[in-house]
LOKE-37972 format. One record per atom (N, C-alpha, C): residue in three letters; x, y, z. Coordinates in steps of 0.2 Angstrom, whole numbers, padded with zeros to 4 digits, always signed. Layout:
LOKE-37972
ALAXYZ...
This chain:
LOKE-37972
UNK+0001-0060-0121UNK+0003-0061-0115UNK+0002-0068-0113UNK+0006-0071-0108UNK+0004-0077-0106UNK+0000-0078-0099UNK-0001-0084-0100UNK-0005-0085-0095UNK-0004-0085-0086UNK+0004-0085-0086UNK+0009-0082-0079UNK+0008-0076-0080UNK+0008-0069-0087UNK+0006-0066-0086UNK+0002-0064-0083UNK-0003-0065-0088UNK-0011-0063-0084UNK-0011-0064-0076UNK-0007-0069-0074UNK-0010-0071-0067UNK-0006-0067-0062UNK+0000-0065-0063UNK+0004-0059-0060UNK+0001-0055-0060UNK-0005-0052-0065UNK-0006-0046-0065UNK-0014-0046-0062UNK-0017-0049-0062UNK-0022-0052-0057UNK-0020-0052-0052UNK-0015-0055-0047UNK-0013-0055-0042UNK-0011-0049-0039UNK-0007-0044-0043UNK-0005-0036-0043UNK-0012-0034-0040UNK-0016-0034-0043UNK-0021-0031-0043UNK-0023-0032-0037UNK-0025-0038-0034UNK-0029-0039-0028UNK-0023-0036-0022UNK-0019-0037-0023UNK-0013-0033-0018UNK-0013-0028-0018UNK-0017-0023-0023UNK-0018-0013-0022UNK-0023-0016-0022UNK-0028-0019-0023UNK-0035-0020-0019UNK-0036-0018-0011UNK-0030-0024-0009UNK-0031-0024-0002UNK-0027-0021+0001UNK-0025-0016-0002UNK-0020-0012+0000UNK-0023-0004+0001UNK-0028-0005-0005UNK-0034+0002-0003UNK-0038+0001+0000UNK-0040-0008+0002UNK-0043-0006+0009UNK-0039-0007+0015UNK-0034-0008+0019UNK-0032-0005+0022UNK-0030+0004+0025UNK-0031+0005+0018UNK-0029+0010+0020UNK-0037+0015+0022UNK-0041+0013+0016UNK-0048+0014+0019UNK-0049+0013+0025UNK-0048+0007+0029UNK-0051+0007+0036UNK-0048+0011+0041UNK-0041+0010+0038UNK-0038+0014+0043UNK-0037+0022+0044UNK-0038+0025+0040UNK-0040+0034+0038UNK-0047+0035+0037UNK-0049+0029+0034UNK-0059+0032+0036UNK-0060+0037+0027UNK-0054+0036+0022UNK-0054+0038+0017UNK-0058+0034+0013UNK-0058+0037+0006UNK-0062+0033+0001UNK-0058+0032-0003UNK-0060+0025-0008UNK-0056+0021-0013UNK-0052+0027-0014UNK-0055+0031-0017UNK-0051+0034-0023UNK-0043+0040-0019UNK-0045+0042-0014UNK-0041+0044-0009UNK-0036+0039-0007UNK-0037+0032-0006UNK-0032+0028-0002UNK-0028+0028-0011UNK-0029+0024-0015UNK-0027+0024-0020UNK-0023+0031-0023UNK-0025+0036-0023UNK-0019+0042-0023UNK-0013+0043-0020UNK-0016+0041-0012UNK-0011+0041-0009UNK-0004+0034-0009UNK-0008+0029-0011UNK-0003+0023-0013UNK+0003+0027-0021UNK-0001+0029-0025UNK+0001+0034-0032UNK+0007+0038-0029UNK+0003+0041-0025UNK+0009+0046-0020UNK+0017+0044-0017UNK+0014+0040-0013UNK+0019+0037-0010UNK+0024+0034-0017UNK+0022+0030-0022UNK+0026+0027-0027UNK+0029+0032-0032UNK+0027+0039-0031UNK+0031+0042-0034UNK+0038+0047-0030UNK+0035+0047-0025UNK+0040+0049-0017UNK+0047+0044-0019UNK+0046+0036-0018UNK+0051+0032-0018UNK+0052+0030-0022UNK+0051+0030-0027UNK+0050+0026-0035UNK+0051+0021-0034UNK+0047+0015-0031UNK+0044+0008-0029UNK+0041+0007-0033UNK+0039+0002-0037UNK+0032+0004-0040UNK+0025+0000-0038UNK+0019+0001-0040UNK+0012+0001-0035UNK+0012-0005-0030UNK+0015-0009-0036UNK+0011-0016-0035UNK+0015-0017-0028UNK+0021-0017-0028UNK+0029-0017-0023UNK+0027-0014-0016UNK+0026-0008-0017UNK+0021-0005-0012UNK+0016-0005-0009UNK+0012-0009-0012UNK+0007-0009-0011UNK+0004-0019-0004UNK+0009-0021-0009UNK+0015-0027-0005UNK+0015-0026+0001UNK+0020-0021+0000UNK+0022-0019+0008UNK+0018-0016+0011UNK+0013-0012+0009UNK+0008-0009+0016UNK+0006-0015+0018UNK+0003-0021+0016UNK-0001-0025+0017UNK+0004-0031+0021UNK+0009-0031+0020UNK+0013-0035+0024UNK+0014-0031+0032UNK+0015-0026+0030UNK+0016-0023+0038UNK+0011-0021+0040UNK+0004-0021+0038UNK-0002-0020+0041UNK-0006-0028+0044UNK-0002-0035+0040UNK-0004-0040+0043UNK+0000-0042+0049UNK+0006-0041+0049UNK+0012-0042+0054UNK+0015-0045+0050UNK+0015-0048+0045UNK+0020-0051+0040UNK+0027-0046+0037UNK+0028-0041+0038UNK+0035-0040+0032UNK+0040-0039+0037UNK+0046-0039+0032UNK+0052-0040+0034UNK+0056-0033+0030UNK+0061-0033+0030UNK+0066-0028+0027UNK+0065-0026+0021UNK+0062-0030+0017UNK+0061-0029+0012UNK+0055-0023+0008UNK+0052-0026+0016UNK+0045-0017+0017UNK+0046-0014+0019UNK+0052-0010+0021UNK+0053-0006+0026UNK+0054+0001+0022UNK+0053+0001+0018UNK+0049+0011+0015UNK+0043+0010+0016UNK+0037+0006+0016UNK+0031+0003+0017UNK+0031+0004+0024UNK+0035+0002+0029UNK+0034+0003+0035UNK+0035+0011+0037UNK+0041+0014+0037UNK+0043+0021+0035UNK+0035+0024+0034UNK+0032+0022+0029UNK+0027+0027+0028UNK+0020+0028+0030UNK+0019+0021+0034UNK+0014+0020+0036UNK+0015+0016+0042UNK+0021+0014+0047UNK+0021+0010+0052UNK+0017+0014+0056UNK+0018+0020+0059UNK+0015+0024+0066UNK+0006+0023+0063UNK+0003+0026+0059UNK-0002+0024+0055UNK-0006+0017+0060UNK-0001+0011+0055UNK-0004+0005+0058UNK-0003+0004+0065UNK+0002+0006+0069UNK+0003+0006+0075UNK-0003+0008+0080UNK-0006+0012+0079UNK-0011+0013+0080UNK-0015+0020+0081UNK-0009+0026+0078UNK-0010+0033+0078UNK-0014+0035+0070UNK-0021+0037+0071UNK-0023+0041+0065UNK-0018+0046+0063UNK-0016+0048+0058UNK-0009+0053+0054UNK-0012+0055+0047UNK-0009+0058+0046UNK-0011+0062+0039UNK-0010+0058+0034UNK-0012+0059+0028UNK-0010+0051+0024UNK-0003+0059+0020UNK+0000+0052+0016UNK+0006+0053+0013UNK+0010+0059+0009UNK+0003+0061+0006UNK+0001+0068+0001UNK+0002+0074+0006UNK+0001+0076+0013UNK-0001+0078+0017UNK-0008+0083+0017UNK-0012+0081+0015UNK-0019+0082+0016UNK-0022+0081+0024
């Protein structure tokens, strides 16, 4: 692997990083729960993690665009500021 690899996928990483924690702050769940539910949602839309995970984080900073908008879809009311069921329905 090269070294743009490695670093894309370092970057992935911190992207479901902070993508599990937002979803921790905002549900009051744990890693391992926000991360299922990230799993979930990726096999609902077949997006895959890293892409979705993007997108929660874009539309949870006020940054995304169109291009987040199944990420918005699934979590916009959520960050808007309603606690909701996470995506598994649990």
């Amino acid at each position: 692997m090269s070294y743009r690899g490695l670093r894309a996928n370092d970057t992935s990483r911190k992207v479901i990083d902070t993508a599990i924690g937002v979803l921790v702050g905002l549900r009051g769940s744990s890693p391992a729960e926000a991360f299922a539910e990230l799993v979930q949602v990726t096999r609902q839309t077949g997006i895959g993690i890293g892409s979705i995970a993007s997108g929660l984080v874009a539309v949870a900073s006020g940054t995304s665009s169109a291009d987040n908008a199944e990420a918005f879809n699934v979590w916009g009311e959520l960050i808007r500021g309603g606690r909701v069921a996470p995506a598994n329905g649990r």
